[in-house]
N, C-alpha and C positions, 0 to 999 in steps of 0.2 A: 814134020813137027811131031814130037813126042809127048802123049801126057802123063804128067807127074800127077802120079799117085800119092794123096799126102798119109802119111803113117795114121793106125785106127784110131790111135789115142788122142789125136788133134781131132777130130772130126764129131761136130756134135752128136750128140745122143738123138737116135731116133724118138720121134712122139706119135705114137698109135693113135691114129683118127676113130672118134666112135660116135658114130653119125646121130644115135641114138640120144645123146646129148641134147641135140639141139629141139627136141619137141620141149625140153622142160625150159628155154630162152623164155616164151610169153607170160609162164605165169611166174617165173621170178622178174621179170619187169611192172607188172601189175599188182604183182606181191610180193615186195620185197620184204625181209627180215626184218626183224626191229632190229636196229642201229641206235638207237637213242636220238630219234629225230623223232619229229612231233606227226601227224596225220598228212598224208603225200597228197595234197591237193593238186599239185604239177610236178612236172619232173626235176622243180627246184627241191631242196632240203631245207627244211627248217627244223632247228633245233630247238628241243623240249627248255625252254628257260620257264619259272617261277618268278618274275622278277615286278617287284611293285613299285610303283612311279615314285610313292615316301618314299623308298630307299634309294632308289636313284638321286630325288632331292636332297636327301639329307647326308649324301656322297657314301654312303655304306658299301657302294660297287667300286669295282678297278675297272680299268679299261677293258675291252670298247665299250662297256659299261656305264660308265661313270655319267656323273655331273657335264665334268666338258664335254664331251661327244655328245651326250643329249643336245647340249646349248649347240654345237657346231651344227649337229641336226637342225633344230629348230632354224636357225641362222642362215642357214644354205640351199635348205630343201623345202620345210614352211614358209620362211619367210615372216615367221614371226615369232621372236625370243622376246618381246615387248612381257609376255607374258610369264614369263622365266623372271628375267628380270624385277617384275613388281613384288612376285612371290616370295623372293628370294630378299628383293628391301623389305616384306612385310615381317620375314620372318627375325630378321637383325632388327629389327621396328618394337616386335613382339616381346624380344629375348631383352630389349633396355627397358622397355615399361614395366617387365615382371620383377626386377632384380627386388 
């Protein structure tokens, strides 16, 4: 059996190990960069949003934002949009008794 040498120009690029690297792994997992995510209470991310529940009601957000995904929330995971719902007739309630 013979082995075939493949030509140098096929053959990946070597990557120089530098062991010295890896003392600095623990405190960039402890402290990572700001990324624009909000304070890393777990190894989950949450993202820095500003976002106020009048604006959410009165649709000023786009998805996953919005109005519906709130109600879908409410609806599937509270278990109660009862209260979405009232607010939402108080305020069409509101806007015909001002006219």
């Amino acid at each position: 059996m013979s082995s075939t040498i493949l030509p140098l120009h096929s053959r990946p690029s070597r990557f120089g190990y530098d062991f010295r690297r890896l003392k600095s792994i623990p405190s960039r997992i402890f402290l990572p960069c700001d990324a624009g995510v909000g304070s890393v209470r777990s190894f989950g991310i949450t993202p820095k949003y500003d976002i106020k529940l009048e604006d959410v009601l009165q649709a000023k957000h786009l998805p996953p934002l919005g109005l519906k995904e709130f109600e879908e929330y409410l609806l599937y995971v509270e278990h109660s949009a009862e209260n979405l719902y009232f607010w939402m007739w108080l305020s069409k309630y509101e806007g015909m008794c001002l006219c």
